[in-house]
N, C-alpha and C positions, 0 to 999 in steps of 0.2 A: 449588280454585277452583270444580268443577263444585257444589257442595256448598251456596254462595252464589247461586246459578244455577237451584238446586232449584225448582220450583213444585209439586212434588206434593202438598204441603201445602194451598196456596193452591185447587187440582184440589178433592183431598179433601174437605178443611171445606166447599168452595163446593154439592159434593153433598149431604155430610151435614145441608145446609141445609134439604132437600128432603122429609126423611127423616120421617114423622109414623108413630110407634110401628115403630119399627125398618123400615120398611115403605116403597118410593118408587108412588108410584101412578105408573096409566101414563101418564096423558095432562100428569103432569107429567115425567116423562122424555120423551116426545113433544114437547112443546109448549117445554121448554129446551133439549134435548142433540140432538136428531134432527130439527126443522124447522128452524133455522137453519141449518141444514150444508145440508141438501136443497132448499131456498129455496135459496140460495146458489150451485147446483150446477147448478139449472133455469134461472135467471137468467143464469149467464154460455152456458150451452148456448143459449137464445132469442136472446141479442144480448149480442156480448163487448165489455169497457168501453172506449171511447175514450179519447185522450189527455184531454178536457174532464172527461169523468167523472171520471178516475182524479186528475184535480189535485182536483177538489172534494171527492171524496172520504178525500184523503191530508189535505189542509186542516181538514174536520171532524173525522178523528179526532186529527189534532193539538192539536187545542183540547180536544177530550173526555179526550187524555191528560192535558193539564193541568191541565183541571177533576178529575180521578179522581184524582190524584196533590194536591190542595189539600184534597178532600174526604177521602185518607187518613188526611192529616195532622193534620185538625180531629178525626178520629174517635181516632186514635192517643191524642191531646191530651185528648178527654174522656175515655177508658178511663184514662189515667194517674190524674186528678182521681177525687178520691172525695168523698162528702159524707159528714159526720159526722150530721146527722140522717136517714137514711134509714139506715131497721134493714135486718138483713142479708140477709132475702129479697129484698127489693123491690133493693137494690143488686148481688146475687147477679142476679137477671131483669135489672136495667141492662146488665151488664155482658155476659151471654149475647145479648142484642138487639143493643149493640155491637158484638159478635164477628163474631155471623150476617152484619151490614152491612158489616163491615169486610171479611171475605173476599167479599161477594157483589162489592162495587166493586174488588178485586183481582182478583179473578177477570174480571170486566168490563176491568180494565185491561190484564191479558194479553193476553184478545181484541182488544183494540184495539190491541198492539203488535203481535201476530201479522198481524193485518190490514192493518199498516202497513207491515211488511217485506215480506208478500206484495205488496201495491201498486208497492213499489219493484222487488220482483223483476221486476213486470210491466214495469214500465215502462224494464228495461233488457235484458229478455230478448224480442226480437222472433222472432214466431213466421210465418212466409210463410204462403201458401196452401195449400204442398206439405205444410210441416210440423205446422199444424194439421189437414190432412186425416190422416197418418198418427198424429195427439193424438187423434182422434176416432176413427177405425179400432182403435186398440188400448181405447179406454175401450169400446166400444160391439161389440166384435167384427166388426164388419160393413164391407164396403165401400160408402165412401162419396164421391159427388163434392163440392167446393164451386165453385157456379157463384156471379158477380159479377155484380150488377145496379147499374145506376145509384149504384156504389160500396156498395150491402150486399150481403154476403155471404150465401148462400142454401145450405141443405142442402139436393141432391139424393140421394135414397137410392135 
């Protein structure tokens, strides 16, 4: 079953996309693998998402699933199609520029299911004051208070 379940593949290829003469540059591993996560991470440490946020945002990636999961299927559907007049380089490039896009919005799709189960996790997993203050303490090593102003929560360190 796990087997069916696999995305290493989807991982992989979506790297390999990156790759110009066996080679990844940095600021493209920066700029796709390492600022998203980090952006992500500063953001919810600044201001953690509200119940409003978190609907709107389960909403848009719902839609973006769907849209990822129609645009598969149009790509699936022209990689199957072949044309009889286009000699075999130029069909040989067709079909490598499909592939590239086809894991690129897989791989897109994954993150967006990841990010949808996280949002759910969020949204049934309440975390108090006490228990975010010890969430922070262990990420951060340090002790820390959280004081409440006018219903936002404020880091005192």
């Amino acid at each position: 079953m796990l087997n069916r379940l696999n995305v290493r593949t989807v991982v992989t290829e979506y790297k390999k996309s990156f790759f110009i003469d066996d080679k990844l540059k940095f600021s493209d591993k920066f700029l796709f693998f390492v600022f998203p996560y980090f952006l992500a991470i500063i953001l919810c440490f600044i201001k953690l998402p509200d119940n409003d946020l978190k609907n709107l945002l389960g909403t848009s990636l719902s839609i973006f699933i769907g849209l990822f999961l129609n645009v598969v299927a149009i790509l699936i559907s022209q990689i199957n199609t072949t044309k009889s007049n286009i000699n075999f380089t130029e069909q040989n490039l067709r079909l490598d520029i499909l592939q590239e896009t086809l894991y690129n919005i897989l791989y897109a799709l994954l993150q967006s299911v990841k990010a949808l189960i996280m949002l759910y996790l969020m949204s049934i997993l309440t975390l108090g004051k006490t228990s975010l203050a010890d969430f922070y303490c262990i990420i951060l090593e340090r002790d820390i208070d959280l004081v409440t102003v006018d219903d936002e929560m404020m880091i005192a360190l």
